[in-house]
C-alpha positions as CSV (number, residue, x, y, z in Angstrom):
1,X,36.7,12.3,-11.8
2,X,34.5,13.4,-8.7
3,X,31.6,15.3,-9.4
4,X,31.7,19.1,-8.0
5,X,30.1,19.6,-4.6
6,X,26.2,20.0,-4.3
7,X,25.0,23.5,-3.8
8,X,25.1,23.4,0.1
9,X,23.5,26.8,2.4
10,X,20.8,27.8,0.0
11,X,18.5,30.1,1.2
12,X,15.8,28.1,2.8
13,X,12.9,29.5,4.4
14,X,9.8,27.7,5.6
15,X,6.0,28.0,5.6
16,X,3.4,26.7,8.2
17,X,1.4,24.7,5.8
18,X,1.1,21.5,8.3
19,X,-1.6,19.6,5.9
20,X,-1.0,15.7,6.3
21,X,1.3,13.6,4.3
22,X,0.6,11.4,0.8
23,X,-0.3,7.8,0.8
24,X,1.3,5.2,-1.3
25,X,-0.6,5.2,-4.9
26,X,-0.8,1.5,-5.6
27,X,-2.1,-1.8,-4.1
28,X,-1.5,-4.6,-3.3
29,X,1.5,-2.8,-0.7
30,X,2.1,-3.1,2.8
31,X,-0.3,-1.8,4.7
32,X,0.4,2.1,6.0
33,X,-0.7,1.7,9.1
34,X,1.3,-1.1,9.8
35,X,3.9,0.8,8.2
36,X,3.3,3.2,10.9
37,X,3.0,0.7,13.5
38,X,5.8,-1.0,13.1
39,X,8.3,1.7,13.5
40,X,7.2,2.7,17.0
41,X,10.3,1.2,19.0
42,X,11.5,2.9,21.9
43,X,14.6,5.7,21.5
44,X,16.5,2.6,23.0
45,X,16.3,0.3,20.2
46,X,16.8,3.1,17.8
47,X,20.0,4.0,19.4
48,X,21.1,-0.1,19.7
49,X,19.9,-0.5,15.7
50,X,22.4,2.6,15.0
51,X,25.2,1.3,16.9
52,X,25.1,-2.2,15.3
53,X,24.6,-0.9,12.1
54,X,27.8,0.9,11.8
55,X,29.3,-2.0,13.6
56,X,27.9,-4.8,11.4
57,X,28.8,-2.8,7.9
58,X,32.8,-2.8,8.3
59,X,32.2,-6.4,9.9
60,X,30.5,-7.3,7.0
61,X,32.8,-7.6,3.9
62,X,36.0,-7.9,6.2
63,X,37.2,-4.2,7.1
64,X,37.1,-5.2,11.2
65,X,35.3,-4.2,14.2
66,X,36.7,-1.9,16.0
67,X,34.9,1.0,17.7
68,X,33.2,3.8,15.8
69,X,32.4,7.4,16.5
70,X,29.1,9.0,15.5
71,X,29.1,12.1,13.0
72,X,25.6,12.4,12.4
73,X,22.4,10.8,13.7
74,X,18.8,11.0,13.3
75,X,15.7,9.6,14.0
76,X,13.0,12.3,14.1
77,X,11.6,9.6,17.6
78,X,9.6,12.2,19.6
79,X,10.1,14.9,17.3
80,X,6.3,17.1,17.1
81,X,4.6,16.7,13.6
82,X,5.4,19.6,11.6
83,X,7.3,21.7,8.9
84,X,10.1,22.5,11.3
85,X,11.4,25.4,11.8
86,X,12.6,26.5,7.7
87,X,16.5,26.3,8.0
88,X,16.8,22.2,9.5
89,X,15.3,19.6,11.3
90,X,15.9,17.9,14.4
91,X,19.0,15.9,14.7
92,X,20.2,13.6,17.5
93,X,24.1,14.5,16.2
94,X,25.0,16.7,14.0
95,X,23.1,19.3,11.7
96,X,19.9,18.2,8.7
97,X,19.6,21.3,6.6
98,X,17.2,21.8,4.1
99,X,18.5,22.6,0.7
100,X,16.5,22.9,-2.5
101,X,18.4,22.6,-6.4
102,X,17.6,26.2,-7.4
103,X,18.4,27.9,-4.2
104,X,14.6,28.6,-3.7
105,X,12.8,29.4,-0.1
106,X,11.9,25.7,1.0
107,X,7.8,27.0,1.7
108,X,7.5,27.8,-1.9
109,X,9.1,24.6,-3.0
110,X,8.1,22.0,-0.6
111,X,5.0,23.3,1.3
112,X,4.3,19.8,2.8
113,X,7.2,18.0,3.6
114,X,8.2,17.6,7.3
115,X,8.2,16.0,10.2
116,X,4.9,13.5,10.7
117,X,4.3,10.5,12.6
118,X,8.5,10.2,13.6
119,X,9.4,10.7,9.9
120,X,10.7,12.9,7.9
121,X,8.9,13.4,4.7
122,X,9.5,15.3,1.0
123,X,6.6,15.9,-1.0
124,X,5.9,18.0,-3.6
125,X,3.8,21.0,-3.7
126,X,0.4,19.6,-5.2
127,X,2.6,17.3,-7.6
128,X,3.7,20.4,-9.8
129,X,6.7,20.9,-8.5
130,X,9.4,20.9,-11.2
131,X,12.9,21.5,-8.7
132,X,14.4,19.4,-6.7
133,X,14.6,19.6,-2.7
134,X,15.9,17.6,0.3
135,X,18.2,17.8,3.2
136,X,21.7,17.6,3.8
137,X,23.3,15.6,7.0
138,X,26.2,17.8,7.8
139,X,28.6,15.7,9.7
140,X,29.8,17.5,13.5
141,X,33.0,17.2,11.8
142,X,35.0,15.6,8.8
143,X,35.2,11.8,8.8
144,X,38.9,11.2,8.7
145,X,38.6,7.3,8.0
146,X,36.7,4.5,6.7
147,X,33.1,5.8,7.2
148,X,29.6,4.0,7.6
149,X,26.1,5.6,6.2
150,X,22.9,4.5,6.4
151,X,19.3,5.5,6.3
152,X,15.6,4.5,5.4
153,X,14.1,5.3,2.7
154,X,10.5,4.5,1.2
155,X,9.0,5.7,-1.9
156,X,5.4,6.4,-1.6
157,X,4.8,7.2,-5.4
158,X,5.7,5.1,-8.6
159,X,6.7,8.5,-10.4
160,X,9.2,9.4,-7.2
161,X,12.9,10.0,-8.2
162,X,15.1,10.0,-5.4
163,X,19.0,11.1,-5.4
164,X,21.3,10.3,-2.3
165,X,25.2,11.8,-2.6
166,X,28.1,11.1,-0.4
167,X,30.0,14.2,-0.3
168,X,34.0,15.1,0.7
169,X,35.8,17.8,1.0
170,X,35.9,17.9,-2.9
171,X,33.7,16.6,-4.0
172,X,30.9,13.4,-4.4
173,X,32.7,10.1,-3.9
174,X,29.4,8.3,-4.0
175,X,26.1,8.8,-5.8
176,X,22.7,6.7,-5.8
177,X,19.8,6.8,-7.4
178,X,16.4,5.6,-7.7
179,X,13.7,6.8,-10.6
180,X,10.9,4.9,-11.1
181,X,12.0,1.9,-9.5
182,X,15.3,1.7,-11.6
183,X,18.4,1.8,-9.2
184,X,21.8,3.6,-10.2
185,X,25.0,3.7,-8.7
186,X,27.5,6.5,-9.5
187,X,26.1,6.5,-12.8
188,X,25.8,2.5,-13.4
189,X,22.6,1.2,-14.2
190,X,21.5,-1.5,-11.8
191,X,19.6,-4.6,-12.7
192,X,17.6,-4.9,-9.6
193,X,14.7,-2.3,-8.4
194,X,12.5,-0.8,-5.8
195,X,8.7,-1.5,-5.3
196,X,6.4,1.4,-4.3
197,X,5.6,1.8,-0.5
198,X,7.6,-0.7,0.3
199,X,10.6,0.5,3.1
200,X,14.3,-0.1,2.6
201,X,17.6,0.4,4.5
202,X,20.5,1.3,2.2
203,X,24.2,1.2,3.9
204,X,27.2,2.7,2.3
205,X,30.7,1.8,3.5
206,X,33.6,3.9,2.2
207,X,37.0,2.8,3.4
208,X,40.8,3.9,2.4
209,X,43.6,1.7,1.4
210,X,47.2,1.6,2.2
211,X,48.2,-0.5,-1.1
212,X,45.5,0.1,-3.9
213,X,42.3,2.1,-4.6
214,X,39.9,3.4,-2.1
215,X,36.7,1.1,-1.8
216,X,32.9,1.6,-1.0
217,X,30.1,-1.2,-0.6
218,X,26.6,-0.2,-1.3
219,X,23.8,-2.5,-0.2
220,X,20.1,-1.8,-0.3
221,X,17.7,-4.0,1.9
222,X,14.1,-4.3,2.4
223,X,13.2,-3.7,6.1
224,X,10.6,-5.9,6.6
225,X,11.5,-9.1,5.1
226,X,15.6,-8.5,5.6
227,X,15.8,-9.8,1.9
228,X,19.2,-7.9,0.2
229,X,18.0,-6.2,-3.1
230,X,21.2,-5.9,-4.2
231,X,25.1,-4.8,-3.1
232,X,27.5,-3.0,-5.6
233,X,31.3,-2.3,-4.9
234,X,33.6,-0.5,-6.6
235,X,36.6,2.0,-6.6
236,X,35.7,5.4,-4.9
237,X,36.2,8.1,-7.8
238,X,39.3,10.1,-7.2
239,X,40.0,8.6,-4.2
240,X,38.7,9.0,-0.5
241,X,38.9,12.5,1.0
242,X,37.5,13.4,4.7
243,X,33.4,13.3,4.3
244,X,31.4,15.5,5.1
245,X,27.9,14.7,4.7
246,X,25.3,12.8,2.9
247,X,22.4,15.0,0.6
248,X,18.9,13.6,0.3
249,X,16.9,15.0,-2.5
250,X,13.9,14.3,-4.1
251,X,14.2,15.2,-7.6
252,X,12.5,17.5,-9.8
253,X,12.2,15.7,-12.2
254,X,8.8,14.3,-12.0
255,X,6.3,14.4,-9.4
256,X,6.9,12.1,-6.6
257,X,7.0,11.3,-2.4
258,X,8.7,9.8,-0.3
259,X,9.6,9.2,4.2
260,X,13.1,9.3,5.4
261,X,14.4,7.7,8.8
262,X,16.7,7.0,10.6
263,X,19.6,8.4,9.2
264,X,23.1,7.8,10.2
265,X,26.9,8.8,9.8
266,X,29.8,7.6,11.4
267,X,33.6,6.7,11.1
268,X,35.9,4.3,12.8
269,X,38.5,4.9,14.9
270,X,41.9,4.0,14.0
């Protein structure tokens, strides 16, 4: 049975407080600033690493390659440091709202988190924060067919609990999780984990079928080295309706940071 749909529209408001981001809280990690350096690739490349990553998923276990149309896109390149402007954030394609779990302005919740150096980041407010807060990527319209996610993520904090939900038109078909390392998908316990500071891509496929369940793929990578962390498949939970979006929230559960990049949604054309 699907979960019920995230709170989506809460009243989000926010502040100018434009005070720098966290760094990562252990060594031996990868170096921020190369962190930093490495992600400065012309809008080109960006664009060409979006396009082949919603080609190369489908390829990937078998679905085809056909063409696909982008729902939602962003990559924050050339977007001014910043808190934005309290309601979303700049968006290639589509619309990144900011939400927060109790329906809370986003100033009094998240003070910090923005845009900074081409990334989005969620922070809490001096570490106390007890409620969870992110963004939603509202697709331009429903995905009708298989569909493609991706997105960066890296966890600056070893406390950080991150949540990422695939939503429908009913529901949430897929759910992933990461707290304190410790990765779980749609409620499964995984046996791999994540390492602090370190950047990941994770890509979601969802796809329909004509003579048995509805499927999704979910693999997690590490950027830098290109070294799979792990991939999970499964049967989508009461089936595959038109998505809609994909929520980002850091949790509330216990203090934490983390960047977001570039962030993708898109289905393929039948």
């Amino acid at each position: 049975m699907k979960q019920s749909r995230p709170g989506q529209g809460f009243p989000c408001y926010l502040g100018s407080d434009k005070s720098g981001p966290p760094r990562p809280e252990t060594e031996p990690v990868p170096p921020f600033a190369r962190m930093i350096s490495m992600r400065r690739v012309p809008f080109a490349r960006h664009a060409l690493w979006c396009v082949l990553v919603v080609a190369l998923i489908p390829m990937s276990i078998g679905w085809g390659d056909g063409a696909w149309t982008t729902l939602f896109f962003a990559t924050f390149t050339d977007v001014p440091d910043g808190p934005g402007d309290g309601l979303t954030f700049s968006t290639d394609v589509g619309i990144l709202e900011t939400v927060t779990e109790n329906g809370a302005p986003f100033p009094a919740v998240a003070p910090l988190s923005g845009i900074y150096d081409e990334r989005l980041i969620l922070t809490d407010k001096e570490g106390k924060n007890k409620v969870g807060f992110g963004v939603y990527a509202r697709c331009r319209y429903e995905a009708l067919r298989a569909t493609g996610l991706a997105f960066d993520v890296t966890l600056l904090k070893p406390s950080t609990s991150f949540v990422a939900e695939v939503t429908d038109t009913s529901g949430v078909d897929i759910s992933i999780s990461i707290r304190r390392g410790q990765i779980t998908v749609n409620g499964e316990p995984q046996t791999t984990s994540t390492r602090v500071a370190v950047p990941y891509n994770v890509q979601i496929l969802m796809y329909p079928s004509d003579s048995g369940p509805d499927i999704f793929v979910v693999t997690v990578r590490e950027i830098e080295t290109g070294v799979v962390v792990g991939e999970w498949s499964g049967q989508i939970p009461g089936g595959m309706d038109p998505v809609t979006g994909l929520l980002l929230m850091k949790s509330g559960e216990s203090p934490g940071a983390l960047w977001l990049d570039k962030i993708i949604i898109a289905h393929g054309e039948e």
